[in-house]
C-alpha positions as CSV (number, residue, x, y, z in Angstrom):
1,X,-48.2,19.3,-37.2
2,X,-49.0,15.8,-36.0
3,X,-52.9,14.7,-36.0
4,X,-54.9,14.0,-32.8
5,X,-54.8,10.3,-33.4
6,X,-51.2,10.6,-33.4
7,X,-51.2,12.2,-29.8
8,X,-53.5,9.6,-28.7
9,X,-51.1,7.1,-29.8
10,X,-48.6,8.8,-28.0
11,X,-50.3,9.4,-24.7
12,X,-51.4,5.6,-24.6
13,X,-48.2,4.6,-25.2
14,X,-46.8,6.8,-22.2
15,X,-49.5,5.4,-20.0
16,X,-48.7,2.0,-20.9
17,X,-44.8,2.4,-19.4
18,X,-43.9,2.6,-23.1
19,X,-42.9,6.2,-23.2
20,X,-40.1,7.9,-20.8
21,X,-40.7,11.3,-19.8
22,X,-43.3,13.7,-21.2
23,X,-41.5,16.6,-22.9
24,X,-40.5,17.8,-26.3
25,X,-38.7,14.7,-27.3
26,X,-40.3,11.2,-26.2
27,X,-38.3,7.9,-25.9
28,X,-40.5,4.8,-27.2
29,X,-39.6,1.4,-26.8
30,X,-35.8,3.0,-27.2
31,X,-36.5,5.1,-30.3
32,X,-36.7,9.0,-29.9
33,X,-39.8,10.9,-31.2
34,X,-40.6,14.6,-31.2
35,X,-43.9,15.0,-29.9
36,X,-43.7,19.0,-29.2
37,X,-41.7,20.2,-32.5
38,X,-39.9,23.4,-31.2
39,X,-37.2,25.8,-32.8
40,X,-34.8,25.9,-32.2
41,X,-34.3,22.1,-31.1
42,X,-30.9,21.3,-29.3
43,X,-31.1,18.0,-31.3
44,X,-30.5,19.7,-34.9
45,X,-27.3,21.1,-35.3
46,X,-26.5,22.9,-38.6
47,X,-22.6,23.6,-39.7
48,X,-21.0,26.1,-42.0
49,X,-18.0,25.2,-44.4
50,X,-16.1,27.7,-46.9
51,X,-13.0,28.2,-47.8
52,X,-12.0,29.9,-44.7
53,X,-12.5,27.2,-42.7
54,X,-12.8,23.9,-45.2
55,X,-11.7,21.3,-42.4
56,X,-13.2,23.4,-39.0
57,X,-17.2,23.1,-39.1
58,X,-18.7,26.2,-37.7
59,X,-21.9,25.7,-35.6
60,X,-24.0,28.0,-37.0
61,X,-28.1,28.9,-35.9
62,X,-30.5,31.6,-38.0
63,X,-29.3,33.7,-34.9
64,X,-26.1,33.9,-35.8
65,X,-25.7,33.4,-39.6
66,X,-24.4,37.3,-40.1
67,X,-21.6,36.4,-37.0
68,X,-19.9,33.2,-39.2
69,X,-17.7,33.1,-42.3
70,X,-20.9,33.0,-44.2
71,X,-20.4,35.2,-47.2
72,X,-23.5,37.2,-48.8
73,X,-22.4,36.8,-52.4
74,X,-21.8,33.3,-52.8
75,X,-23.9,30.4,-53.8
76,X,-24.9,28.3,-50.8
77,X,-25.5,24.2,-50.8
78,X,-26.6,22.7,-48.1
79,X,-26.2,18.7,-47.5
80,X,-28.4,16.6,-45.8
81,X,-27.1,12.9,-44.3
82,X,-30.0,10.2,-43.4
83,X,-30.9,7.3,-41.1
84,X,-27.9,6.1,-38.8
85,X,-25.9,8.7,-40.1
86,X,-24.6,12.2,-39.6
87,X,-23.0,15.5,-40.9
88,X,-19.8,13.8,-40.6
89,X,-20.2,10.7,-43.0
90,X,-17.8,10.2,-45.4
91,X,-19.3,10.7,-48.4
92,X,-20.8,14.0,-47.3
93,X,-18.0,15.6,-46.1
94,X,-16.3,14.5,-49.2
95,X,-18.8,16.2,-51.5
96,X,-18.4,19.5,-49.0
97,X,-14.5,19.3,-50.1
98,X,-15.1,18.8,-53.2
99,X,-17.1,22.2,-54.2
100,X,-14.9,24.7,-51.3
101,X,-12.1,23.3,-54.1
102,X,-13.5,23.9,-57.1
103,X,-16.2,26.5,-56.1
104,X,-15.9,29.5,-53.8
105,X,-19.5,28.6,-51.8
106,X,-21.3,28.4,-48.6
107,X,-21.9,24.8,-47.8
108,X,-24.2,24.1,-44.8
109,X,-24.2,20.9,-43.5
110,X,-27.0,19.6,-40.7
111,X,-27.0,17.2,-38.1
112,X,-30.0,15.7,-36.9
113,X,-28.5,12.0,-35.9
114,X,-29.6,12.1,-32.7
115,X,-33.4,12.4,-34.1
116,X,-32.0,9.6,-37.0
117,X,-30.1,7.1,-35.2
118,X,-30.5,3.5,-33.8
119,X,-31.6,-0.1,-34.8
120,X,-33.9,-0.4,-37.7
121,X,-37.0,-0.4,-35.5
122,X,-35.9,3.2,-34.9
123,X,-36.3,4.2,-38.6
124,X,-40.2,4.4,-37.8
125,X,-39.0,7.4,-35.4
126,X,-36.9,9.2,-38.1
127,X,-39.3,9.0,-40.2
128,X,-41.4,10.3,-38.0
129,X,-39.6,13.2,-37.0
130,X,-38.7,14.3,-40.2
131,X,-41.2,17.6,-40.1
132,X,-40.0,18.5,-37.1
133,X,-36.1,18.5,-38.7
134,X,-37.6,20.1,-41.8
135,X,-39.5,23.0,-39.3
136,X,-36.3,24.2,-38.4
137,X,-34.0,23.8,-41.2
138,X,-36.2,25.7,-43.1
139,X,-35.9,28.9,-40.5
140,X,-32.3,28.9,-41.9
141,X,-32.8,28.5,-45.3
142,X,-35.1,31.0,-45.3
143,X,-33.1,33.2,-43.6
144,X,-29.6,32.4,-45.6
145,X,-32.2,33.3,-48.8
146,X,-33.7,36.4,-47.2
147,X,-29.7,38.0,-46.4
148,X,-28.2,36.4,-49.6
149,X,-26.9,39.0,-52.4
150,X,-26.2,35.9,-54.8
151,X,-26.7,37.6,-58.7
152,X,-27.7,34.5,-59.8
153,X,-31.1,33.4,-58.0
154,X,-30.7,29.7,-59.1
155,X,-27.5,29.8,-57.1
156,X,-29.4,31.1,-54.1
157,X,-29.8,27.6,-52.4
158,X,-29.4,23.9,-53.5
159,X,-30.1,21.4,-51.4
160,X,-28.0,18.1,-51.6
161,X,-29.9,15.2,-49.4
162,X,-29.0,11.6,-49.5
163,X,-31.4,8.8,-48.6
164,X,-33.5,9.7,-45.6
165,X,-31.9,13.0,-46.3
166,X,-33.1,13.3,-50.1
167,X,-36.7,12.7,-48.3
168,X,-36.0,15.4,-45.9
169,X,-35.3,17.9,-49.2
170,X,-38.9,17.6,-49.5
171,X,-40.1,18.5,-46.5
172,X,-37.9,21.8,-46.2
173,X,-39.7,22.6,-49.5
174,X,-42.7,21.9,-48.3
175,X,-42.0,24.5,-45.3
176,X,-40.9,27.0,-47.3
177,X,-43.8,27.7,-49.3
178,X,-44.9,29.7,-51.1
179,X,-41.4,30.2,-52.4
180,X,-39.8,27.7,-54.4
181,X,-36.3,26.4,-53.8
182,X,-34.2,26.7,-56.7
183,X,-32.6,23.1,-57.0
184,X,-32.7,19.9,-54.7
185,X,-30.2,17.1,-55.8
186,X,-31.6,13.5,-54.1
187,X,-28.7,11.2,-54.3
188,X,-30.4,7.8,-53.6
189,X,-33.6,9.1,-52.0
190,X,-35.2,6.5,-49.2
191,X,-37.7,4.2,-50.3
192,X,-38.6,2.3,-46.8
193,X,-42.1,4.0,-45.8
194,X,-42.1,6.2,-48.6
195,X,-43.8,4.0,-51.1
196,X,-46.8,6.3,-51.6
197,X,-46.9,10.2,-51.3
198,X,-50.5,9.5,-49.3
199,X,-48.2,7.9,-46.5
200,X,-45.3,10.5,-45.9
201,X,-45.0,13.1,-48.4
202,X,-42.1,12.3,-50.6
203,X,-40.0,13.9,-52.8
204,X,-41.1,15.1,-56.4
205,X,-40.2,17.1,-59.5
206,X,-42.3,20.0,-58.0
207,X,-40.2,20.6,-54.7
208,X,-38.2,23.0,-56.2
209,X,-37.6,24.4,-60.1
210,X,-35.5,21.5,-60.4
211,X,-34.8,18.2,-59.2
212,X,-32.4,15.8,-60.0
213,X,-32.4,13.0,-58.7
214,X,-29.7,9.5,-58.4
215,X,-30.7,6.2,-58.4
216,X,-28.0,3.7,-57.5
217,X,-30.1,1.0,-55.4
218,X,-33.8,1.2,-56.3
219,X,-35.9,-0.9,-55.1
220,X,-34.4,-1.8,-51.9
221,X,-33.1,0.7,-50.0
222,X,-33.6,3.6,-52.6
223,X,-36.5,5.2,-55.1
224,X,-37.6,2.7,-57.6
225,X,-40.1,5.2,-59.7
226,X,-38.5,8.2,-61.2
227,X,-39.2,10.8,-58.8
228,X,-37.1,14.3,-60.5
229,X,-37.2,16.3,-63.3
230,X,-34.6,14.3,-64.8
231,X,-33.7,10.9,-63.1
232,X,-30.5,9.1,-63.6
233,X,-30.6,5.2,-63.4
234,X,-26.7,4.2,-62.7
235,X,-25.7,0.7,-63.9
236,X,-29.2,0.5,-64.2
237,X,-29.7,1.7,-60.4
238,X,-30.0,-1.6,-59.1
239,X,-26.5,-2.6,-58.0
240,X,-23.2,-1.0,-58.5
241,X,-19.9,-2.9,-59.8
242,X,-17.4,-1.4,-57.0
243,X,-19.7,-3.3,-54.3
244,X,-19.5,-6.7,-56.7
245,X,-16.9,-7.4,-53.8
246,X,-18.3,-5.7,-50.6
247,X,-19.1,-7.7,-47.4
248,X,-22.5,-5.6,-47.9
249,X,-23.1,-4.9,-51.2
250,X,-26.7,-3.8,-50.4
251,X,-25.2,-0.9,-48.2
252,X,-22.9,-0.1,-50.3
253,X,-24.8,0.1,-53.4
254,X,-26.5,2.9,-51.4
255,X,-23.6,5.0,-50.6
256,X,-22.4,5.0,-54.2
257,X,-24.9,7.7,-55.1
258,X,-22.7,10.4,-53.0
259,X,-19.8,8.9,-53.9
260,X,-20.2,9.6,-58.0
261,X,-21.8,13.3,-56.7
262,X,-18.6,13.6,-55.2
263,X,-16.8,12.9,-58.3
264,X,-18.9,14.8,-60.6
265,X,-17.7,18.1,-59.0
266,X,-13.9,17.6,-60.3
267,X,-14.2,15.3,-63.1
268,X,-12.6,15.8,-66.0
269,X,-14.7,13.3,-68.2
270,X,-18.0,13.6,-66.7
271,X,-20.9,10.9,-66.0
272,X,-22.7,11.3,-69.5
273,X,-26.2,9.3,-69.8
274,X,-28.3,8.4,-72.5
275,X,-32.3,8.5,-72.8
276,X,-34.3,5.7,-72.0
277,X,-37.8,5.4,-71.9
278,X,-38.0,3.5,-68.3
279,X,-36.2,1.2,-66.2
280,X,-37.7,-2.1,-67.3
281,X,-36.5,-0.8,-70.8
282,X,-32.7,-0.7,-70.1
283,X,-32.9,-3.8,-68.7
284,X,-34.0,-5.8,-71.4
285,X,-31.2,-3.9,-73.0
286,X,-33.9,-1.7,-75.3
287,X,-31.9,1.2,-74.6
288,X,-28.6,1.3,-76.5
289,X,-26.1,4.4,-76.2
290,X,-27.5,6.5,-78.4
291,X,-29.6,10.1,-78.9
292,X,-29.5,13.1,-76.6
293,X,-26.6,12.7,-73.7
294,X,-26.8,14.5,-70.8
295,X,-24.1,14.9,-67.6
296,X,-25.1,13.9,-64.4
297,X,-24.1,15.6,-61.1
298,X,-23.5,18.4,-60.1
299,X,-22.9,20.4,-63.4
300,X,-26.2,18.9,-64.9
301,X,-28.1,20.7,-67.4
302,X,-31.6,22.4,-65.8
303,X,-33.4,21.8,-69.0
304,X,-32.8,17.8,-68.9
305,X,-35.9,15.9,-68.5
306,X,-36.7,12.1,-68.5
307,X,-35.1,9.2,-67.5
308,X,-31.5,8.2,-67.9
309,X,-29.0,5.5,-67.7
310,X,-25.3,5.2,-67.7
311,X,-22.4,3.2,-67.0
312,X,-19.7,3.2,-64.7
313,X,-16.1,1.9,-63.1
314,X,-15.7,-0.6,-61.1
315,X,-13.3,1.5,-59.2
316,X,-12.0,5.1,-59.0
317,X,-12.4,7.1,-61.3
318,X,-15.8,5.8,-62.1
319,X,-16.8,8.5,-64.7
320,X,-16.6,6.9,-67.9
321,X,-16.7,9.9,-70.0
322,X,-19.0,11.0,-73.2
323,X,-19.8,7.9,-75.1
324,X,-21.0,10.1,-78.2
325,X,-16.8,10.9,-78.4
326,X,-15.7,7.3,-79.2
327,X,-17.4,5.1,-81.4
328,X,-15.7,2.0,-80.5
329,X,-16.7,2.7,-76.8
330,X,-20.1,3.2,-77.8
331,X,-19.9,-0.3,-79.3
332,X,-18.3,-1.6,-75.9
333,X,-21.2,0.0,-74.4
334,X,-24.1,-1.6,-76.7
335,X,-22.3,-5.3,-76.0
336,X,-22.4,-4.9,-72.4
């Protein structure tokens, strides 16, 4: 998995006092790397929510699956956190809640923090050890797909992975070829060290039938270039208005891409976007409210393709609804 020069790079650094230990997992300069990817890895942990047990994670393994509260028929979605994060956040477990209420499901969750976490030097290593996470992940996906009696096989599996985690969606798919994963959702996908598929393999529309993807800080922490089948640009995916007031709007713009998936599952109006022809476009304002609309989230339609923008709240609810509905809001819209 990892080329010679790497290993070289390793062993010099272990020689040079740099590296603690010499075993599957390395500690350099205070970050951890895998060196010897194995599976199963006590350092990946992977979860399983339903209804039966919405608020009690159940540790699961590809061992075990059959033994849990998984349920054959049902769709499965599996979430991935990212950097400094875990299966915990938020956000993510907010999203799980979200579909076990309005979908009977199998949602997996995975936590890999303890190959994810620590001061930004660190991100290097998570970077780093994202094959590794992907190696075994995809053992059970494969085997959730393999026992799953879903009648619907776009429901078999859909990966949801924010930041580092939307990155991660990529490498599972890239483990689990020849066969193609039905859908990955990437809700603000990483852009640090992923700034050219020739460096780390990124994500792209041809990881799975269909990708959607959410942009909500581009450029900075997240995806600047559209990387789905359909990509949706929100408030132009620089900045979000509910972080105009945050002590770290930069962060916070990040988390907001969840944070509307989240929403998207219950909402009654629904995140509708319009066509634009690129970024750059919608922000000289060359991209009015008007043509094909299309919902963003989780109920998106498979068929959308291009690039899209939308509007938000500033505050909760932030679905604004379908502008196509109200003319007078569609003027609102054009002033903005």
């Amino acid at each position: 998995m990892y080329s010679t020069k790497t290993k070289t790079l390793i062993v010099y650094l272990y020689l040079a006092g740099l590296v603690e230990g010499f075993e599957n997992h390395q500690s350099i300069n205070g970050c951890t790397f895998v060196v010897h990817p194995v599976c199963p890895d006590l350092s990946i942990d992977f979860y399983l929510y339903t209804r039966a047990n919405l608020h009690e994670p159940q540790l699961v393994s590809a061992e075990n699956v059959t033994e849990s509260h998984f349920v054959k028929a049902r769709p499965n979605k599996f979430i991935l956190h990212g950097f400094n994060s875990n299966f915990k956040l938020g956000s993510l477990q907010n999203i799980k809640t979200e579909l076990l209420m309005q979908m009977d499901v199998n949602v997996w969750m995975i936590d890999y923090s303890e190959l994810s976490s620590g001061p930004m030097k660190c991100y290097l290593a998570a970077v780093y050890n994202l094959p590794s996470v992907a190696k075994c992940a995809a053992l059970l996906v494969r085997k959730i797909i393999d026992i799953s009696e879903v009648k619907d096989p776009k429901e078999v599996m859909h990966l949801i992975g924010f930041s580092l985690g939307g990155q991660l969606t990529s490498q599972i798919a890239e483990q689990m070829k020849p066969f193609s994963l039905p859908r990955i959702t990437a809700l603000d996908p990483a852009l640090p060290l992923f700034y050219s598929s020739h460096f780390n393999k990124r994500l792209t529309r041809n990881d799975a039938d269909f990708v959607d993807v959410i942009h909500t800080n581009a450029m900075i922490q997240g995806q600047l270039e559209p990387c789905g089948d359909v990509d949706f640009y929100v408030n132009g995916g620089l900045a979000q208005p509910a972080c105009d007031n945050s002590s770290n709007p930069i962060n916070c713009n990040h988390h907001m891409a969840p944070v509307y998936f989240a929403e998207s599952v219950r909402s009654k109006v629904g995140f509708w976007a319009w066509p634009c022809s690129s970024l750059y476009d919608y922000l000289i304002r060359k991209c009015p409210p008007r043509g094909d609309h299309q919902l963003m989230g989780e109920f998106v339609n498979e068929k959308a393709r291009g690039i899209y923008v939308l509007k938000t709240n500033g505050v909760s609810p932030y679905a604004q609804g379908n502008w196509t509905a109200d003319d007078t809001r569609t003027k609102r819209l054009n002033d903005n």
